[in-house]
C-alpha positions as CSV (number, residue, x, y, z in Angstrom):
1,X,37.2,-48.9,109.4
2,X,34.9,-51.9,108.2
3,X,34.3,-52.1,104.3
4,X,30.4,-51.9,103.7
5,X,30.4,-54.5,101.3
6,X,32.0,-57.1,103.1
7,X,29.9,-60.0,104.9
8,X,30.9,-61.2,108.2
9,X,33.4,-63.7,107.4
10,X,35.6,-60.7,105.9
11,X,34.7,-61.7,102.2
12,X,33.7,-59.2,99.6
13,X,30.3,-60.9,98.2
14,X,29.5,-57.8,95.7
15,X,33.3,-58.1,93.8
16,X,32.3,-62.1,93.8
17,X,28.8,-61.8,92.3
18,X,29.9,-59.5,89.8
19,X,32.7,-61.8,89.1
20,X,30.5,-64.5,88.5
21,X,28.1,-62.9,86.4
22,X,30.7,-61.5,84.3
23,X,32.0,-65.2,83.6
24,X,28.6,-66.6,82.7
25,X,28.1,-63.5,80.9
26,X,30.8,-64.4,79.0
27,X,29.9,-68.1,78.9
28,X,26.9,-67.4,76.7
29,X,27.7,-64.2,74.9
30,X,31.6,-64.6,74.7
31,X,31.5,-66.8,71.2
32,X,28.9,-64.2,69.9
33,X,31.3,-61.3,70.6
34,X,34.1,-63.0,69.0
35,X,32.2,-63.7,66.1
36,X,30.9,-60.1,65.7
37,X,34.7,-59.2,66.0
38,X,35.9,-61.5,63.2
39,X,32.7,-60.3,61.3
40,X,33.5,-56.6,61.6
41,X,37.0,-57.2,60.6
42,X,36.3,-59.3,57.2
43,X,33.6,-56.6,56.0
44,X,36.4,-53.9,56.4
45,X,38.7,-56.0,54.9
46,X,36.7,-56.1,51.9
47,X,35.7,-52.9,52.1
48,X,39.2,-51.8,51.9
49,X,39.4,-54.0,48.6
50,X,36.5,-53.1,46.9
51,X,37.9,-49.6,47.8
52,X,41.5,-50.1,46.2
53,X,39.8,-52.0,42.9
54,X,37.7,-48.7,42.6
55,X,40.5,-46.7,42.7
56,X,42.5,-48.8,40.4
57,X,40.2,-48.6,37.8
58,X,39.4,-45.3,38.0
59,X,43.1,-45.2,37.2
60,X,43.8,-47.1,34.5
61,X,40.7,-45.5,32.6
């Protein structure tokens, strides 16, 4: 049985165009998303801290 997406010369066009756009996807958006990522991860960082200070005052008085 013949795969629908294939073109004639047996390659599979629709996995190769979704592979390219995912790489220049990722060509323009891929520093963004790893800068939301570090971001995200130094708010709850000092989320956490702010937290703990809270809690060690509260503590102490």
């Amino acid at each position: 049985m013949k795969h629908l997406n294939k073109d004639p010369d047996g390659s599979d066009s629709s996995v190769q165009r979704i592979r390219v756009k995912i790489r220049d996807w990722m060509k323009r958006n891929g520093r963004a998303v790893h800068d939301q990522m570090i971001r995200g991860a130094s708010y709850s960082l000092g989320s956490g801290a702010v937290s703990l200070l809270i809690v060690w005052f509260e503590a102490r008085h």
